[in-house]
C-alpha positions as CSV (number, residue, x, y, z in Angstrom):
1,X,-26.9,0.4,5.9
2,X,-23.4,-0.2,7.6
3,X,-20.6,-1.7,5.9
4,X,-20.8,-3.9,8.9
5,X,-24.1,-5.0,7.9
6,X,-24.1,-5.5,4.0
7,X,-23.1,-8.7,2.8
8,X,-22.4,-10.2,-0.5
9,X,-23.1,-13.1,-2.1
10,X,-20.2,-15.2,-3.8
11,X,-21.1,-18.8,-5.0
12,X,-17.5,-21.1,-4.8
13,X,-16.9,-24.1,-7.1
14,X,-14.5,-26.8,-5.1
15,X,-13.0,-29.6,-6.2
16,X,-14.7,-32.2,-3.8
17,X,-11.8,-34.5,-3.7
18,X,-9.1,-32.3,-3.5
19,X,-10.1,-30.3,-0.9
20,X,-9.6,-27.0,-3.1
21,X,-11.1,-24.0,-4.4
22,X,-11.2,-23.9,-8.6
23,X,-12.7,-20.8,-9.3
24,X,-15.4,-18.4,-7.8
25,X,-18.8,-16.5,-9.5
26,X,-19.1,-12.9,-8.2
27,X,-21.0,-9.5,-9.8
28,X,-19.5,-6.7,-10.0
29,X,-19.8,-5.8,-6.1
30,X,-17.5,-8.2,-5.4
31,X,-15.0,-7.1,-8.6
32,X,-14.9,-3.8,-7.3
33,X,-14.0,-4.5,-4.0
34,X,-10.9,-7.2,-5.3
35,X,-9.8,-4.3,-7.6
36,X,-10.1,-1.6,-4.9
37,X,-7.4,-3.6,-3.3
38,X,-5.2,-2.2,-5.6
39,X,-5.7,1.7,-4.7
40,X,-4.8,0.8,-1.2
41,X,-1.6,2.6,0.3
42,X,0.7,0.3,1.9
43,X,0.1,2.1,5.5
44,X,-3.6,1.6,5.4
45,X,-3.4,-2.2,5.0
46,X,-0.7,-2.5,7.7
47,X,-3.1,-0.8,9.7
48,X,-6.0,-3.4,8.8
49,X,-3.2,-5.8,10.1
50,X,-2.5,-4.3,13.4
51,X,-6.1,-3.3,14.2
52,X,-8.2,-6.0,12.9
53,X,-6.6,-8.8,15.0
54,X,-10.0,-10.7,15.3
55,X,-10.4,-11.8,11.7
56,X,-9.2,-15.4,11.2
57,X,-5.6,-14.9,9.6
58,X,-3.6,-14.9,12.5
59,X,-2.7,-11.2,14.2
60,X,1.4,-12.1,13.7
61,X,1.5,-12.5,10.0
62,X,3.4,-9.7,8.5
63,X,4.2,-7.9,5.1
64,X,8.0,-8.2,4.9
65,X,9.3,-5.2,6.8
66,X,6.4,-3.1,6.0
67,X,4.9,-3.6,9.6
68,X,8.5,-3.0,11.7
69,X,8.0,0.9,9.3
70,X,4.6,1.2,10.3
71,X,5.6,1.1,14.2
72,X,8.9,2.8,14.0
73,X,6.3,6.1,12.9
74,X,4.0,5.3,16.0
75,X,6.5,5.0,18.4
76,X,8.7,8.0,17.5
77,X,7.5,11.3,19.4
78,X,6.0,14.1,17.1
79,X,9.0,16.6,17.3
80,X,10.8,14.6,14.7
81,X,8.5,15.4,12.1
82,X,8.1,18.4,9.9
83,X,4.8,19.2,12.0
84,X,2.4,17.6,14.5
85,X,-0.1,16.6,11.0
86,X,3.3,14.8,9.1
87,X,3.1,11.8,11.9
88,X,-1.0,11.6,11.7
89,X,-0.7,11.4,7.7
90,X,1.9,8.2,8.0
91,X,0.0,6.4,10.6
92,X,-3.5,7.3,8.8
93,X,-2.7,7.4,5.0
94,X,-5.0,8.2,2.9
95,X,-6.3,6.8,-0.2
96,X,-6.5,8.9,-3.9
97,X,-9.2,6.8,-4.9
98,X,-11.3,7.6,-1.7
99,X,-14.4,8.7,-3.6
100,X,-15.0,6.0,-5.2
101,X,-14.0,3.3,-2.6
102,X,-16.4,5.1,-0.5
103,X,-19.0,4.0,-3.0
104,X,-17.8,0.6,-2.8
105,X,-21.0,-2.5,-1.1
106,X,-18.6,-3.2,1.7
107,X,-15.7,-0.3,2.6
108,X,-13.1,-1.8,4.6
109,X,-11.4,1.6,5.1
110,X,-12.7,2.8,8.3
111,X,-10.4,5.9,8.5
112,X,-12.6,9.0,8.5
113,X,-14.0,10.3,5.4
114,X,-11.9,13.4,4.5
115,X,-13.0,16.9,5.5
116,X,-12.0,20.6,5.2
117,X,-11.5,23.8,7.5
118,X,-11.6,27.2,6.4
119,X,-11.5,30.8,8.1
120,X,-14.0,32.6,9.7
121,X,-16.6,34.6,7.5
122,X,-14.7,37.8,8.6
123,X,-11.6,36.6,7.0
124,X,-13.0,34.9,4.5
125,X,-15.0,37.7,3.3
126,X,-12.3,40.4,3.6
127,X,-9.7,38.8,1.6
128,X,-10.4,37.8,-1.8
129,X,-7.8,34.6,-1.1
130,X,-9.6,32.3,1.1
131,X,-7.6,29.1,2.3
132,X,-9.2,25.6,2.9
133,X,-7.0,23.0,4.9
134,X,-8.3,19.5,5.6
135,X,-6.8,19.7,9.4
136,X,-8.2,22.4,11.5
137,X,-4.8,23.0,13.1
138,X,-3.4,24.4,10.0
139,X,-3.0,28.6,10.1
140,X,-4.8,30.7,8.1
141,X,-2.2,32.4,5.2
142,X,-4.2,35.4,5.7
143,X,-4.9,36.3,9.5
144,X,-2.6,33.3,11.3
145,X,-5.3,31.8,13.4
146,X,-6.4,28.4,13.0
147,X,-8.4,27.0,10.0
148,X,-10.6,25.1,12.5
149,X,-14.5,26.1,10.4
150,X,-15.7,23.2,8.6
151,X,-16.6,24.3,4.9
152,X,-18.8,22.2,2.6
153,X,-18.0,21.4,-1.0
154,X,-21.1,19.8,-3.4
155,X,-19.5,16.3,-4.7
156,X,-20.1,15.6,-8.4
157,X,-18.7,12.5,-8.4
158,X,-21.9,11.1,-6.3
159,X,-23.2,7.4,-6.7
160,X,-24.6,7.0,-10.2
161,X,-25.9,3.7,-8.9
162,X,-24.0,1.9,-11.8
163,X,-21.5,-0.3,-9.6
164,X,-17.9,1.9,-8.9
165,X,-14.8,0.8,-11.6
166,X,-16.8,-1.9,-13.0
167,X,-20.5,-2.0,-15.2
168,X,-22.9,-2.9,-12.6
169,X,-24.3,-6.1,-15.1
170,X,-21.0,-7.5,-15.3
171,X,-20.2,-10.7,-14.0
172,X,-16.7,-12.8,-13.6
173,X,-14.6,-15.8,-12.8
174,X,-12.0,-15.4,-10.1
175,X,-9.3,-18.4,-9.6
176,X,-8.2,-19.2,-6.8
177,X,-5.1,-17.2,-7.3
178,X,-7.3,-13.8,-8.5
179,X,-7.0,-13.8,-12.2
180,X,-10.2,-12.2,-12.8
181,X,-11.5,-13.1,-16.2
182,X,-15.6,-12.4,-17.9
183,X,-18.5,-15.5,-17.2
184,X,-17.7,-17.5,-20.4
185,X,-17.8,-21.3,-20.5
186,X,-14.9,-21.6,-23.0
187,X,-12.8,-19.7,-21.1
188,X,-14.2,-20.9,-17.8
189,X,-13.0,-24.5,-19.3
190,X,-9.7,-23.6,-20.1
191,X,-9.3,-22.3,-16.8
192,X,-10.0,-25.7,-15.5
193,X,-7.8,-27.4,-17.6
194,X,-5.4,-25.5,-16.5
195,X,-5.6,-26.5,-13.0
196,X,-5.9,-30.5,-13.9
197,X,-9.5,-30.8,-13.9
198,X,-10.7,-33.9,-15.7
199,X,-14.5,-34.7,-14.4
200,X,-17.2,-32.3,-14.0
201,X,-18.0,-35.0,-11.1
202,X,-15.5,-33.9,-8.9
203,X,-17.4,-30.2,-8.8
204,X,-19.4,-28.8,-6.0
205,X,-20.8,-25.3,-5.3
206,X,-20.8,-23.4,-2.1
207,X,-22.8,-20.2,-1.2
208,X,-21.2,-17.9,0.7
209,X,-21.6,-14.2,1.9
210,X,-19.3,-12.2,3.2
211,X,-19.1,-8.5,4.9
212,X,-16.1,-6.7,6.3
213,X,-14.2,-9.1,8.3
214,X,-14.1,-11.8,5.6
215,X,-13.0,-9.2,3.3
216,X,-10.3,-8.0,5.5
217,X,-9.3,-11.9,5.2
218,X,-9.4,-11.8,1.7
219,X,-7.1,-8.5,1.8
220,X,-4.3,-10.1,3.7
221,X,-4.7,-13.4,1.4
222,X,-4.1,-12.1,-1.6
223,X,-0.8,-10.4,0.0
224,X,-0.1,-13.6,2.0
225,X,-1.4,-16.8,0.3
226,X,-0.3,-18.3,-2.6
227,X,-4.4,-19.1,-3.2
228,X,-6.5,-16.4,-1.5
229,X,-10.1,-18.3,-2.3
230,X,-9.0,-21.7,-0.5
231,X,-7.3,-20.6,2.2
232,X,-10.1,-18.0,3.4
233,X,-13.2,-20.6,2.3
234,X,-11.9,-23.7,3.2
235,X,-9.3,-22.7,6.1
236,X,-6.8,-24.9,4.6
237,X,-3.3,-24.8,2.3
238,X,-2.6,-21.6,4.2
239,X,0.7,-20.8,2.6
240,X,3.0,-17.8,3.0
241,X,4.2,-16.6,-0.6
242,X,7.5,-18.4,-1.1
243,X,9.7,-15.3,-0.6
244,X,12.9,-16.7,-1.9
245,X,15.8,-14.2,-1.5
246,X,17.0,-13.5,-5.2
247,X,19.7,-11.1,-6.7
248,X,18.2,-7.7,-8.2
249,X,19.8,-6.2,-10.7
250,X,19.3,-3.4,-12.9
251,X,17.4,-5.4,-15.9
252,X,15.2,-7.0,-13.3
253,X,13.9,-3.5,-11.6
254,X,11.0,-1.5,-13.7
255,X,11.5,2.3,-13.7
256,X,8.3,2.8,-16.2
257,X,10.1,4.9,-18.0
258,X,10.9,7.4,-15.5
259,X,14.4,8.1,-14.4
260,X,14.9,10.2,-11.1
261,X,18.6,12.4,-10.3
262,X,17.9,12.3,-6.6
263,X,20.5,10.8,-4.7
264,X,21.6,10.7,-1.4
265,X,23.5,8.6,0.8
266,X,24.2,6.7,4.4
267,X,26.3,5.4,7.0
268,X,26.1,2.0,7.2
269,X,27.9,-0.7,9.7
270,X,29.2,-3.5,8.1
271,X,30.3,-6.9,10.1
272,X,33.7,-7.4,8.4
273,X,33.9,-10.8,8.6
274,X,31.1,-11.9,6.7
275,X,30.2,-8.5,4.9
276,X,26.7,-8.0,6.0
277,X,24.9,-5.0,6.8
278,X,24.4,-4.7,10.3
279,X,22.6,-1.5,10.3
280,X,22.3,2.5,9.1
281,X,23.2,5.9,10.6
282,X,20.6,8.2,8.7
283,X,20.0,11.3,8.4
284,X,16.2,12.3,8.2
285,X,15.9,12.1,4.0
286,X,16.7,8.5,4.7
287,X,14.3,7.6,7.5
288,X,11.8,9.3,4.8
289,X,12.8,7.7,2.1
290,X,11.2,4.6,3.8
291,X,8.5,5.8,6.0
292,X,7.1,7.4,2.2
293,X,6.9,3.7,1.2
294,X,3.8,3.2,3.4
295,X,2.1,6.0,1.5
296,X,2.7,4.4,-2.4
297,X,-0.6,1.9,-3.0
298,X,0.1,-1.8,-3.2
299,X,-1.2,-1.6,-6.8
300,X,2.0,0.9,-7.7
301,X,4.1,-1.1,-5.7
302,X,3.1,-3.7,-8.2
303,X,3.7,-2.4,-11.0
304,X,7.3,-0.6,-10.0
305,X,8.3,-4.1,-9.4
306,X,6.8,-6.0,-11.6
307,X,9.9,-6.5,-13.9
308,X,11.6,-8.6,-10.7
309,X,12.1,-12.0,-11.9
310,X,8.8,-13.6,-10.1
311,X,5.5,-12.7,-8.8
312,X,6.0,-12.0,-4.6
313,X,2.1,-11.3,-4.4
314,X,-0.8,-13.0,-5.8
315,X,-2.7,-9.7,-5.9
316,X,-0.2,-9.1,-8.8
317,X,-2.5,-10.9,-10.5
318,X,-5.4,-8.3,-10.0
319,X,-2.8,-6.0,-11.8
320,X,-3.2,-8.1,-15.1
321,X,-6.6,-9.1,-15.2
322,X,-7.6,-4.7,-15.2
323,X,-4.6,-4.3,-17.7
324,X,-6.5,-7.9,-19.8
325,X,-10.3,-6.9,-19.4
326,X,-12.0,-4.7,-22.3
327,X,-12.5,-0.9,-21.2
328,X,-15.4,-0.5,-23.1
329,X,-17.4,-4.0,-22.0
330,X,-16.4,-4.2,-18.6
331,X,-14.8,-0.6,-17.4
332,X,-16.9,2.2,-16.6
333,X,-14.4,4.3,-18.4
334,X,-11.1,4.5,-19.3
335,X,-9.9,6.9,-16.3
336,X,-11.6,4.2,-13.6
337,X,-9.3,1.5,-15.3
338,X,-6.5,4.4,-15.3
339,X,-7.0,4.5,-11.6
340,X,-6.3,0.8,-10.9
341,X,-3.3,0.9,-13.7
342,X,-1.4,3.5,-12.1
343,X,-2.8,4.3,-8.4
344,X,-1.4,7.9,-7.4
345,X,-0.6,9.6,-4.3
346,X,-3.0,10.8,-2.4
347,X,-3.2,14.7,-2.4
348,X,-0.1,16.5,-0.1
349,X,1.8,13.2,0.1
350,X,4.6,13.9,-2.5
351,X,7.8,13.9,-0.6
352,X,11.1,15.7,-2.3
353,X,12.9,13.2,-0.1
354,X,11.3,10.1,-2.3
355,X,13.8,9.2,-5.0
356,X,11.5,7.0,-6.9
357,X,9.6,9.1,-9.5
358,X,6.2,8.4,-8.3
359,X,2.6,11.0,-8.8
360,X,0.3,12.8,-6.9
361,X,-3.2,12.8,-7.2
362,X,-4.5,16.3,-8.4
363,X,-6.1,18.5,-6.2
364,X,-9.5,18.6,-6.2
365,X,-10.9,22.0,-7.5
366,X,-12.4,24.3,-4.5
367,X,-13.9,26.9,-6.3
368,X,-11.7,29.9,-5.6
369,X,-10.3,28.5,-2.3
370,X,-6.6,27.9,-2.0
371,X,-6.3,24.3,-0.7
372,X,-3.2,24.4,2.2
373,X,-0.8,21.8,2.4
374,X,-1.1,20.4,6.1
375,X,2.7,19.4,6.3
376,X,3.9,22.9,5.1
377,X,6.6,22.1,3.3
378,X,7.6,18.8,1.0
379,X,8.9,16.5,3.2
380,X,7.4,14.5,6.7
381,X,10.5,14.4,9.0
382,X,12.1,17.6,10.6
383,X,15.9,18.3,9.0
384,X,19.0,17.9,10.8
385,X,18.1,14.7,12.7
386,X,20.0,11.5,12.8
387,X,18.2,8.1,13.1
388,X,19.2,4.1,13.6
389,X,18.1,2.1,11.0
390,X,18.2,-2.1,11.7
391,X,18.6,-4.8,9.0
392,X,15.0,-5.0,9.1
393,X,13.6,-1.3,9.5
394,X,13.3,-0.6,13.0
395,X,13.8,3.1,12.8
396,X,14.7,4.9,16.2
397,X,16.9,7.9,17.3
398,X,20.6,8.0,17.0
399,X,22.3,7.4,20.0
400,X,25.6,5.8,20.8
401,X,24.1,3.8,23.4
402,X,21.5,2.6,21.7
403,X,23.5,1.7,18.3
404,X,25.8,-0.4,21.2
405,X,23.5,-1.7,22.4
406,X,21.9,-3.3,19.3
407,X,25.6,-4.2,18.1
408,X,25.8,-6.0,21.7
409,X,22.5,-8.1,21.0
410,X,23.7,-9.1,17.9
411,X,26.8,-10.5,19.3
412,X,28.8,-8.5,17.2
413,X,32.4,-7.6,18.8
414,X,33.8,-3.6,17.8
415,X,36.7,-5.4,16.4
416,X,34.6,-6.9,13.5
417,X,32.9,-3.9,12.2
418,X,33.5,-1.2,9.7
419,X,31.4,1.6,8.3
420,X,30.7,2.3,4.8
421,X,29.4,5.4,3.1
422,X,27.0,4.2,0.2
423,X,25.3,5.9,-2.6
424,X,21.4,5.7,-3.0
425,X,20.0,6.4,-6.1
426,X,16.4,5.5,-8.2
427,X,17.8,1.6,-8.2
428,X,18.7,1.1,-4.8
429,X,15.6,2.7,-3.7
430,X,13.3,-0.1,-5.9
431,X,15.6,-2.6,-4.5
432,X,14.9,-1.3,-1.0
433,X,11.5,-1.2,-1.6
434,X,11.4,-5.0,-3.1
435,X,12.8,-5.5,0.2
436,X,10.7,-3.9,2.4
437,X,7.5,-6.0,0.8
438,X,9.2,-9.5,0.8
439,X,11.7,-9.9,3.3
440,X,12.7,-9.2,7.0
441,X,16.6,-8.3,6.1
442,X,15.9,-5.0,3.9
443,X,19.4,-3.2,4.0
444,X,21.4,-6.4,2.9
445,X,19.2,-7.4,0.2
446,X,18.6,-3.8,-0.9
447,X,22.0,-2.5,-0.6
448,X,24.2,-4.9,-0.7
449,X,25.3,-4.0,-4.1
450,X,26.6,-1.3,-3.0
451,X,28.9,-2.3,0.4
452,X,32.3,-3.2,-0.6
């Protein structure tokens, strides 16, 4: 059956009088999918955003700067990137837990499932090397013509029928603001008394069923609403996350233990007169620096930022119920809940031009087929190009015109600017990163630190 087709069912306790939703009953069907939120890459939900205008949040709601990223890719021409596959993997990322989210009762992710290309059987047979790409206009290693033959590999990791990170039997509470916690009354309770309930009069219970579209809602929700459950069933308290501006320092930023050496540094334009960043002159490691943001999943952005001084996301909250809930009792194993812990890469999407520490799926074992990376090197753009980057990640190519011509719009005269050379390092690029998921002025609140 389609994705489009399958619904599930999700029965909704409301608070009559208020108006509000106090907590939801779901299976594990609907679990899974909430959690699968988590191994999503940044790109593929901007994508949901852009394409999937028709669901009921309205089309101009945007994640921070993340969208103004997503369209600087689509509208810059190919030759800027390494190769013709670097632009295609930004604008179509890919997701490492793709296996099992394919398993998932409703898939949201409509990108195509992946797929490889070998030799021909001449080639293939000749050389005891055979290479396996998963674009067909990747060259063979061995004769230089195209991998363009599709080759099929036996899954192992097929449906077991016994749900996909979660025990098919399971069942659980889900506030309003996606703490996701096991069906027991005590806890269910405290839950309520938490939120100010008083009178099991005051309860009522709504059926509902939902397919793709209301999940898509629910996506965006959780990224957008301070409560997810009542703004999507009852179309009301539709509140953006308060996305005060704060001051990041180094005890606020988590590095999970990792510590990266990769610097680099930029040009930026400052307005003299009130010191604000006006915008960067970047050289391609910079422009990927940030385009590489769209490829980390929101559930890593979560945790590399989790040590900010408040919650920006409610799906943050996802992140702690899988770190709260008992491996053994509700997990399918510990490497599922691993999965949603510390989402990964997908395979060929490390980027030597990323300064935050951050891993790659591994590579799915091919038998004795070499498996080719499609962008042929380690980095997306093409070296020795210069881009503009604006305040709020609009990323175009450098041109004197076209850096006068935004200076003009912003009503800026040449006599109050000055440009600064600043050091990136692993903390700036966190802090860019915090501000590329909460707010439209990136380079000032990210770097501003570091502009004297």
């Amino acid at each position: 059956m389609a994705a489009s087709k399958v619904q599930i069912p999700l029965k909704v306790v409301i608070h009559k009088q208020e108006e509000r939703v106090l907590y939801a009953e779901a299976n594990s069907d609907f679990v899974d999918i909430l959690f699968s939120f988590l191994t999503m890459p940044m790109g593929t939900i901007i994508r949901f955003l852009s394409k999937h205008s028709n669901t009921t949040l309205p089309a101009a709601a945007v994640i921070g700067s993340f969208n103004n990223l997503y369209k600087s890719i689509s509208n810059l021409q190919t030759r800027y990137f390494a190769t013709e596959v670097c632009k295609d993997m930004l604008l179509n990322t890919r997701n490492s837990a793709e296996v099992e989210c394919r398993k998932l009762k409703v898939n949201i992710d409509d990108i195509r499932p992946i797929e490889y290309f070998t030799c021909d059987l001449k080639c293939t047979s000749e050389n005891f090397d055979a290479y396996v790409s998963t674009y067909n206009c990747v060259k063979c290693k061995n004769c230089s013509r195209f991998l363009e033959n599709k080759a099929y590999f036996t899954d192992t990791r097929g449906e077991d029928g016994q749900g996909v990170f979660v025990h098919r039997t399971a069942s659980f509470v889900i506030t309003d603001d996606l703490h996701v916690i096991p069906i027991i009354p005590a806890a269910t309770l405290a839950l309520l008394e938490k939120t100010g309930f008083t009178d099991f009069g005051v309860l009522e219970e709504r059926n509902f069923h939902l397919g793709s579209t209301e999940i898509l809602d629910l996506l965006k929700y959780s990224i957008l609403s301070k409560t997810p459950l009542t703004s999507m069933f009852l179309g009301k308290n539709y509140v953006i996350v308060d996305k005060t501006i704060q001051t990041i320092t180094n005890s606020q930023m988590s590095t999970e233990g990792n510590t990266s050496d990769k610097k680099m540094t930029v040009k930026v334009l400052v307005q003299k007169s009130n010191n604000k960043i006006l915008l960067a002159e970047a050289a391609e490691d910079f422009a990927e620096l940030l385009f590489t943001f769209l490829s980390i999943p929101l559930g890593k952005v979560i945790s590399l930022l989790s040590a900010s001084h408040s919650s920006t996301v409610v799906a943050e909250n996802l992140n702690k119920s899988v770190s709260d809930l008992n491996v053994n009792r509700y997990f399918k194993s510990q490497k599922l809940k691993n999965m949603l812990l510390d989402p990964k890469l997908a395979e060929h999407y490390y980027s030597s031009n990323q300064i935050i520490p951050l891993k790659q799926a591994a590579t799915p074992s091919l038998c004795c087929e070499h498996l080719v990376n499609p962008k042929g090197s380690d980095v997306f753009m093409k070296a020795r190009t210069m881009f503009m980057v604006t305040d709020d990640l609009v990323v175009t190519p450098l041109s004197s015109a076209t850096c006068f011509n935004y200076l003009n719009s912003l009503k800026v005269p040449p006599s109050d600017v000055k440009d600064q050379v600043v050091n990136i390092d692993m903390q700036e690029a966190l802090n860019l990163l915090w501000a590329t998921l909460n707010t439209s002025s990136v380079l000032n609140n990210g770097l501003k630190d570091s502009v004297e």
